[in-house]
Backbone as a chain_set.jsonl record, in Angstrom:
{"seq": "XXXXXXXXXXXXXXXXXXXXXXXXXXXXXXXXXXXXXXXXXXXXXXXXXXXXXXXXXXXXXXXXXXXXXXXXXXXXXXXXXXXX", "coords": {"N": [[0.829, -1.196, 0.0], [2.227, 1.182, 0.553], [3.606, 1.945, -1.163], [2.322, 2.052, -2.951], [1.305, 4.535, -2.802], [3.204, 6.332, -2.69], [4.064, 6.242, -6.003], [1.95, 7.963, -6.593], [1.96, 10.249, -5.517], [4.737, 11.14, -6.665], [3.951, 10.757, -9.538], [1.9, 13.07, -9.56], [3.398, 15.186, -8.863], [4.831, 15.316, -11.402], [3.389, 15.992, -12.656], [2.861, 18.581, -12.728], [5.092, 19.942, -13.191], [5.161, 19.211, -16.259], [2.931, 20.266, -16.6], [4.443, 23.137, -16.778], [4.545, 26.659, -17.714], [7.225, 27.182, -18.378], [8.616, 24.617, -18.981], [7.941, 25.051, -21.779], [9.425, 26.787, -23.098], [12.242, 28.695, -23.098], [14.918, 27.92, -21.864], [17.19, 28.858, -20.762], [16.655, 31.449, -19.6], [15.334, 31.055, -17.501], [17.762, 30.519, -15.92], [19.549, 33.086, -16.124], [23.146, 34.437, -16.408], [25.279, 35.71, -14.123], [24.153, 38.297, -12.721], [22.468, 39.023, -14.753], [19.445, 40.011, -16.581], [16.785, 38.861, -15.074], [14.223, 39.295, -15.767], [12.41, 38.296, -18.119], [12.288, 35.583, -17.45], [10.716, 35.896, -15.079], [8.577, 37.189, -15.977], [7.103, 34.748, -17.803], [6.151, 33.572, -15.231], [4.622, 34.711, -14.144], [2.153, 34.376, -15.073], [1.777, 31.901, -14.958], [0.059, 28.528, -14.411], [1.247, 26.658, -12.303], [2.739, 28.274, -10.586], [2.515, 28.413, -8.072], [3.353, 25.902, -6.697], [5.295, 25.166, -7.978], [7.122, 27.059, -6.764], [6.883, 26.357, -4.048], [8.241, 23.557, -4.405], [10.977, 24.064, -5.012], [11.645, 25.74, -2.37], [11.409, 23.69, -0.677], [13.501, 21.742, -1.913], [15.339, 23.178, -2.012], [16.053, 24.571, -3.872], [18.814, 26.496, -4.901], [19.95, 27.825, -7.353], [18.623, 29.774, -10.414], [15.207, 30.613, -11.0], [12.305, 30.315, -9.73], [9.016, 29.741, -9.433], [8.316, 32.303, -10.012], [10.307, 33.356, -8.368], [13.707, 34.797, -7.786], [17.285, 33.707, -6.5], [17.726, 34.832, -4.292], [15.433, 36.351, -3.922], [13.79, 33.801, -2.904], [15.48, 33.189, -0.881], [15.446, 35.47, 1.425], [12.683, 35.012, 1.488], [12.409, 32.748, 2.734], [13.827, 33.171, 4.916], [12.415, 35.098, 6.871], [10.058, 33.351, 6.75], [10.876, 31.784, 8.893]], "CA": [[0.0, 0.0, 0.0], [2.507, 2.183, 1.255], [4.534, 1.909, -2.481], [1.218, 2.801, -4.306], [1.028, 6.081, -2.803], [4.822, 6.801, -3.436], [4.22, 6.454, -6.845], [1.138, 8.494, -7.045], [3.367, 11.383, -5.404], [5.917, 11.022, -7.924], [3.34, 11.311, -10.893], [1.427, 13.835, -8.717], [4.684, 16.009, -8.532], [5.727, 15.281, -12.5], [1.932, 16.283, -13.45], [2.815, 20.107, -12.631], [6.058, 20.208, -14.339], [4.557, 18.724, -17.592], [1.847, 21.956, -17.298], [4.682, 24.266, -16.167], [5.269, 27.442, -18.766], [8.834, 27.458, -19.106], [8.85, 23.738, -19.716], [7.953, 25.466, -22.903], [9.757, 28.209, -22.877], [13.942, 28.877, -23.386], [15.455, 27.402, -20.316], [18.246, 29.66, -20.241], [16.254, 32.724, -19.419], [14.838, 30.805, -15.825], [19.14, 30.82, -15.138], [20.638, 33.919, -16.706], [24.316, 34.416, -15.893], [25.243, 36.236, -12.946], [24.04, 40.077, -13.117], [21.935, 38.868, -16.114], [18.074, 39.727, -16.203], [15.233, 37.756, -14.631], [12.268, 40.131, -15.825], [11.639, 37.432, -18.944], [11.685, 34.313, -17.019], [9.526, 36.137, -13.969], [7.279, 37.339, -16.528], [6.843, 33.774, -17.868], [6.124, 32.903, -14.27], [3.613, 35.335, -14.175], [0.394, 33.36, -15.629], [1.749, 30.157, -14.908], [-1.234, 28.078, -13.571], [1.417, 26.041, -11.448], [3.87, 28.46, -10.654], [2.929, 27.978, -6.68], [3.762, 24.309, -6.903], [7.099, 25.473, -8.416], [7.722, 27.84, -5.762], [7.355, 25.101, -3.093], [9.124, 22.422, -4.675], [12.195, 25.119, -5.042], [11.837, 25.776, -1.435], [11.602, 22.179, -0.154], [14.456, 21.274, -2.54], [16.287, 24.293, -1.56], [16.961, 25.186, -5.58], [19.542, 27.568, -5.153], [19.843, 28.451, -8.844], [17.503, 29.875, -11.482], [13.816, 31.637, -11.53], [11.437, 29.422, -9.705], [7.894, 30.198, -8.592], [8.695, 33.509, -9.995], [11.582, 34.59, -7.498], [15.263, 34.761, -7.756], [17.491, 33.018, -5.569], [17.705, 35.707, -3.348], [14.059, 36.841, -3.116], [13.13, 32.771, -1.929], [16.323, 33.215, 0.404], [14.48, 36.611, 2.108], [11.167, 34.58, 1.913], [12.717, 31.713, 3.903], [14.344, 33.917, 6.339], [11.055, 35.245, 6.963], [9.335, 32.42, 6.856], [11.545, 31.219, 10.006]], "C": [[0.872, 1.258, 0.0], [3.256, 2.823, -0.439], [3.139, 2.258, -3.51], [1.345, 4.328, -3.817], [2.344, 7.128, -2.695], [4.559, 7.344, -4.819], [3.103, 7.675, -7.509], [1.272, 9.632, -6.663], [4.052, 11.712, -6.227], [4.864, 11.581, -9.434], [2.317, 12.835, -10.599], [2.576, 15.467, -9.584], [4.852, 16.106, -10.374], [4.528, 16.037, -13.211], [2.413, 18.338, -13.772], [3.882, 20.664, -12.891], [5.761, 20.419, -15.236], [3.656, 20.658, -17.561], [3.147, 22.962, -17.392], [4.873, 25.113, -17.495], [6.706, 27.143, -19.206], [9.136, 25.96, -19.312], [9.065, 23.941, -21.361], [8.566, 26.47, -23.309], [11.671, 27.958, -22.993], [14.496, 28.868, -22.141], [16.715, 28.553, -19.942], [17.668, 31.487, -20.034], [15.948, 32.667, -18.02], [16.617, 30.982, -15.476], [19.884, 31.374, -15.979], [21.923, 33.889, -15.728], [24.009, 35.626, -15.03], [24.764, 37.97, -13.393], [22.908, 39.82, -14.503], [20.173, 38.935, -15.559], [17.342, 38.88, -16.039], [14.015, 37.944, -15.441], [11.577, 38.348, -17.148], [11.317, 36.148, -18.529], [10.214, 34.667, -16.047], [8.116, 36.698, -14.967], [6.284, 36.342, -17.391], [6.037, 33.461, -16.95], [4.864, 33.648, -13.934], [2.011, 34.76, -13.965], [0.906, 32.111, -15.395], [1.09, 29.609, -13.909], [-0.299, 27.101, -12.373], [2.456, 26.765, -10.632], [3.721, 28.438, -8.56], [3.427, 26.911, -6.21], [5.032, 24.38, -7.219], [8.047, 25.936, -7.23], [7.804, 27.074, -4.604], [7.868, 24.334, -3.146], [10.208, 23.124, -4.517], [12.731, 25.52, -3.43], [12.009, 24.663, -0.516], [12.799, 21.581, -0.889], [15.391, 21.883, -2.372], [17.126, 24.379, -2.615], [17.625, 26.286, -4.705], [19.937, 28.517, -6.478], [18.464, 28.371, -9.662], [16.339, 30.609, -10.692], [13.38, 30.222, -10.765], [10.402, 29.699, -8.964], [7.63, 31.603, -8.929], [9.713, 34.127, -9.21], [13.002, 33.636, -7.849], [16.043, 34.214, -6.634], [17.7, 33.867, -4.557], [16.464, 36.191, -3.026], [13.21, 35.32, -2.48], [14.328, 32.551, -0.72], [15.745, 34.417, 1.202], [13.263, 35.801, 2.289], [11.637, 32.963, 3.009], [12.954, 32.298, 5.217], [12.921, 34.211, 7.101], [9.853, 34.299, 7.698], [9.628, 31.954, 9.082], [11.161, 31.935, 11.384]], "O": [[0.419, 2.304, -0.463], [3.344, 4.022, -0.705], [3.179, 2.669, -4.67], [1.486, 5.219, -4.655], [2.371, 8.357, -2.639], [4.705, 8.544, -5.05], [3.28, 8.21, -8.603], [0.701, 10.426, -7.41], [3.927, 12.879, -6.6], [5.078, 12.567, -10.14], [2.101, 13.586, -11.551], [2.393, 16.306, -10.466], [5.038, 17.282, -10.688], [4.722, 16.641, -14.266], [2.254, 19.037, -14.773], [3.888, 21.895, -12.887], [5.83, 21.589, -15.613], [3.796, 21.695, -18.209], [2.918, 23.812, -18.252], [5.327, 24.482, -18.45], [7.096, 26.91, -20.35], [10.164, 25.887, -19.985], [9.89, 23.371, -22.075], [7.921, 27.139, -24.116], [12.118, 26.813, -22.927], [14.499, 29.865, -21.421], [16.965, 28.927, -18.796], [18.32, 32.486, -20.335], [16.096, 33.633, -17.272], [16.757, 31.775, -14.546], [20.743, 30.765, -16.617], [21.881, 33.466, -14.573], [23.009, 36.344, -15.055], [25.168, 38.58, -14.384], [22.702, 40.822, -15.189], [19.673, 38.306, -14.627], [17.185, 38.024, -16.909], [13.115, 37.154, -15.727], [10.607, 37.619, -16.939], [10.352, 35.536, -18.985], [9.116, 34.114, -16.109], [6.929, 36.59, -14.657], [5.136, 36.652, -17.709], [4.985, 32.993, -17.386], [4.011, 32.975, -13.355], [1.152, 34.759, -13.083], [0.201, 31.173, -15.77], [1.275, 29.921, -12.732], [-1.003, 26.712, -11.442], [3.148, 26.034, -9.923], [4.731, 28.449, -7.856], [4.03, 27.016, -5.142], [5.86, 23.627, -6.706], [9.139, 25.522, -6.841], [8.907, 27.099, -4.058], [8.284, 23.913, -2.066], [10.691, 22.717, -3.461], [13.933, 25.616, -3.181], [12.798, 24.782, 0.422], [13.184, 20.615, -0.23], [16.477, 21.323, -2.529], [18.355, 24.327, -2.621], [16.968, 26.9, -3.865], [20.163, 29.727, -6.464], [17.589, 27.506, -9.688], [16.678, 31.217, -9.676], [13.933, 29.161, -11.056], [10.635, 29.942, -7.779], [6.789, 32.195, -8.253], [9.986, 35.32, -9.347], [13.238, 32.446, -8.058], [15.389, 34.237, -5.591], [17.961, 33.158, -3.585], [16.285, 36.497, -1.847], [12.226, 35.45, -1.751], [14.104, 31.825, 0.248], [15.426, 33.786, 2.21], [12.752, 35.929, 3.402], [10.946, 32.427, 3.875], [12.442, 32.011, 6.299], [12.484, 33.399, 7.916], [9.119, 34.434, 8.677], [8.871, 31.896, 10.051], [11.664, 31.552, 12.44]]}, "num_chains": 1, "name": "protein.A"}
């Protein structure tokens, strides 16, 4: 039982990737180089119907690089602090 609802986590979790915008979208805009603009990934992130799902996985995974949820790795490092 306990291995069915693993897997239904796992596809759960992969479901809201699959929707996410920038799946579709030019990956190297979610991790411009250092000093390099965000605005086009965050404005991607904008309308994206999963982009809260992003923003928690990013924080539970503790992405350090790239655009995720809409924030930069420094505005989900301020929202952790915060959080705490």
């Amino acid at each position: 039982m306990r291995e069915l609802f693993l897997l239904e986590a796992e596809t759960e979790e992969g479901s809201w990737q699959e929707r996410a915008l920038c799946a579709q979208t030019d990956p190297e805009a979610f991790f411009p180089e250092k000093g390099g603009s965000t605005r086009e990934a965050k404005k991607v992130c904008l309308t994206c119907e999963v982009r809260q799902d992003c923003l928690e996985s990013a924080l539970s995974n503790d992405e350090r690089f790239g655009i995720w949820g809409g924030l930069s790795e420094r505005e989900r490092r301020k929202l952790k602090k915060r959080a705490v």
